[in-house]
Phi, psi and omega in degrees: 000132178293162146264156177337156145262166204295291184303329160334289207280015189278301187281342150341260193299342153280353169262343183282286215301335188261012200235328174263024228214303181284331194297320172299328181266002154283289181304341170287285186327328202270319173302289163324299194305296181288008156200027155229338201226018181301289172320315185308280205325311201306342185240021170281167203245023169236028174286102160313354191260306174309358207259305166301343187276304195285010163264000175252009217185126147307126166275129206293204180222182200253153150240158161263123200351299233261009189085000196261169197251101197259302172231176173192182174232159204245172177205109191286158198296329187302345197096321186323108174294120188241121143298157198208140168234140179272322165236032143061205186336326182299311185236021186322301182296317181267051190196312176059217208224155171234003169237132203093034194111210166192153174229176163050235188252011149320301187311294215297318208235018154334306173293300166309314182300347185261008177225121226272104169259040181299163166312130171315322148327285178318354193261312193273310164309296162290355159297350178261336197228065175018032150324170170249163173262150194285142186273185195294153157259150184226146226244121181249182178271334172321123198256133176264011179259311180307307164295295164336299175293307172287340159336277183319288195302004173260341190044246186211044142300156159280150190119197211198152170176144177226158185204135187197159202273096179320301208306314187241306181095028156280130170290108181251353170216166188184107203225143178199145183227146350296153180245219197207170140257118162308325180283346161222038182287339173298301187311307205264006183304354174276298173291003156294307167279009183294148199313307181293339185279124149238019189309331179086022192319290200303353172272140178269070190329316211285338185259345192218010189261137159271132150228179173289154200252355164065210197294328193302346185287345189288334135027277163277285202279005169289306207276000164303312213279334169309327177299298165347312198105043164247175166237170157328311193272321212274152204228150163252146169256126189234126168250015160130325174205189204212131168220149183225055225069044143088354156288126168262081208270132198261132135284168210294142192035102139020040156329166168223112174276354171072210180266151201179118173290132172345316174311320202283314184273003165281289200291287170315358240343066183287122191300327205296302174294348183268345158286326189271351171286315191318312158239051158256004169279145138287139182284320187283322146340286177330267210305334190305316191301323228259310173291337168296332167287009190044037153260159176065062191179158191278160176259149166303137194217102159260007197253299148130000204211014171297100162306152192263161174246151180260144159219146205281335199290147168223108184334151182093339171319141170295139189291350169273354182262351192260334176244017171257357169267338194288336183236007171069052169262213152085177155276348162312140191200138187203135165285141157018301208280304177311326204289292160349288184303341178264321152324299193317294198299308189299326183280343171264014178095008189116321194275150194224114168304145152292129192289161175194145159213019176276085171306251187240184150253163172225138178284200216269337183282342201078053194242138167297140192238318192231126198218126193282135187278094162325121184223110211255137204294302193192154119308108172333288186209176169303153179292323185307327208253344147300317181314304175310302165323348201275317185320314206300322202274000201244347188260333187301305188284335184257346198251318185218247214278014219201353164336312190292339175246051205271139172227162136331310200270349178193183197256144176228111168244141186184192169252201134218140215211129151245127162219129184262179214211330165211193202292338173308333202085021163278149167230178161254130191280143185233096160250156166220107190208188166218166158247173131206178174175123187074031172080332172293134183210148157192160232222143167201187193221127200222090191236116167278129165289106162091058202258028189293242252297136156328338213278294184328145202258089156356194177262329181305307152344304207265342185283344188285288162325338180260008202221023176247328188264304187280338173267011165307000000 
């Protein structure tokens, strides 16, 4: 009897291996699909099963914490169906579109909106008399008082705020300008995407605009430096600017702040001490610091379309570029949102709630079918190194560049931010803070665009208006 041959059994064992090779990169997939890539399918809108849901099911509609009715379908005697927005322009972005595509949480939660717990008789009944059964609602975090007031009060700047309860991680208002309308994004969908608009409408600046973060990073670099082993008491001297390899960092009009404890140049936001703190860090501290803060790493994303924020130092950086980051200059660039989140976590003791901004769903009688769970993401930092930030953000408001928003009606901690954006010296106005009072707290991110002029209405305003609204 021959025995086999070597290559025979050679090709054997190369197919059982590329035959166990594959069976392992189907179970890696099935895995990723079910607790990474599930949603994306379930709520795209070219998904046959969804396609099939909407010739059986009224697409439900969105409310707000406060009950109001955000989108809803309208069903003409022909049957013909209209989405419908009750406030337009106002929640254009966390709410989005259903046509042309989909946007906000029209996109995200699609699948649920496309799906019926109506009674089951009732269910059966219209399925005998080819009827649709009406869909589920989804019930948000949002407030329409909240949403308003930063509306206005944003008028018709460019720009972007977000805001949420540090305590839970509801989202409660989430406004970005310029906007759309929804209710005639059909009519007006050329010219939104047309070569010539370059207004950017359909982006959602508070989640998805990067900018430079101007003075709010110093933030981030107190608490690097906190890390360090610095403090509160230690003092810098400021002569109105710093020059380092032929860079020159200015404070605002070349002030001179003189000598000044950490506290002090925090509040004053001097740019001179956050270049000589910037270079006395490790850059790889720094950067560690920087991902505790979720830059340059993904964010809790309940919006499903959240830009990540970046910071660029790396050891071996050149020192000017190393103190234009330190004071939130640089290449570093972050969102709204993120800005939000670090607030958030410092108003919570360190710890950062997951956002969320689906509160439940309800089916068409209003019995809860589905309820989202308070949760906590991570830590940030230590509750100490919140507390200090907190001193620092609270010295900001009563003591130094943040005065104008010291209110009455509630405790105000925070930042202030100019960041320019060209050669010019024009910039974007920055707050970044929380509030409270009375155990009520909310933590938001706030930037208006292009505010070089005295004339131009800033970010405070408009955090002033949302902190009139929530504390009324």
């Amino acid at each position: 009897m021959k025995k086999p041959k070597k290559n025979s059994n050679r090709s054997i064992s190369l197919f059982t291996y590329v035959f166990f090779l594959l069976f392992l990169g189907m179970i890696g997939y099935y895995v990723y699909f079910l607790y990474a890539d599930s949603e994306t399918f379930a709520s795209n809108s070219h998904n046959p099963r969804l396609q099939d849901s909407s010739a059986n099911v009224i697409r439900g509609s969105i409310e707000s914490s406060n009950g109001k009715v955000l989108a809803s379908t309208e069903t003409a005697e022909d049957g013909t169906e209209l989405r419908d927005y009750p406030y337009g322009r106002v929640f254009a972005h966390i709410i989005g579109y259903s046509t042309n595509g989909m946007g906000g949480l029209e996109r995200t939660e699609n699948d649920l909106l496309l799906t019926s717990h109506a009674d089951v008789k009732d269910q059966v009944k219209n399925e005998l008399k080819k009827e649709k059964s009406p869909g589920d609602t989804v019930v948000t975090t949002l407030d329409t008082d909240l949403q308003e007031a930063v509306y206005n009060a944003m008028q018709d700047k460019q720009g972007a705020f977000i805001a949420m309860d540090p305590d839970t991680g509801a989202i409660l208002a989430s406004v970005s300008k310029p906007d759309f309308n929804p209710n005639t994004i059909s009519d007006d969908w050329s010219h939104i995407v047309s070569d010539d608009n370059d207004s950017s409408v359909l982006v959602n600046r508070a989640i998805q605009g990067k900018y430079a973060p101007g003075s709010t990073f110093k933030i981030v670099t107190a608490l690097e430096y906190l890390r360090e082993g610095g403090s509160l008491e230690d003092n810098f001297s400021c002569s109105g600017s710093i020059e380092r390899d032929g860079y020159t960092a200015h404070c605002f009009n070349n002030k001179a702040h003189g000598n000044q404890s950490l506290l002090k140049a925090f509040g004053n936001s001097c740019n001179v001490a956050f270049s000589t703190i910037g270079l006395e860090l490790d850059i790889s501290k720094y950067r560690d610091t920087a991902q505790d803060l979720l830059l340059n790493t993904d964010v809790p994303d309940p919006f499903g379309t959240a830009s990540n924020s970046s910071f660029a130092l790396m050891p071996g950086t050149k020192d000017s570029t190393i103190m234009a980051t330190a004071f939130g200059q640089g290449q570093t660039l972050v969102t709204p949102y993120n800005m939000m989140l670090i607030a958030s976590a410092i108003a919570n003791d360190g710890e950062l709630m997951t956002p969320y901004v689906v509160e439940e769903i309800k089916n068409v009688d209003g019995v809860t079918v589905k309820k989202t769970s308070v949760k906590s993401y991570g830590r940030l930092m230590t509750p100490n190194e919140a507390e200090t930030l907190t001193e620092m953000m609270r010295y900001v408001v009563t003591n130094g560049t943040g005065k104008a928003i010291n209110l009455d009606n509630c405790d105000v901690y925070g930042k202030t931010g100019t960041a320019e954006f060209n050669d010019n010296g024009d910039s974007h106005s920055w707050f970044v803070g929380f509030s409270e009072k009375d155990g009520k707290k909310a933590a938001f991110a706030c930037i208006v665009e292009g505010t070089s002029s005295n004339k131009d209405p800033k970010s405070m305003p408009v955090v002033h208006q949302f902190l009139n609204a929530y504390y009324k």
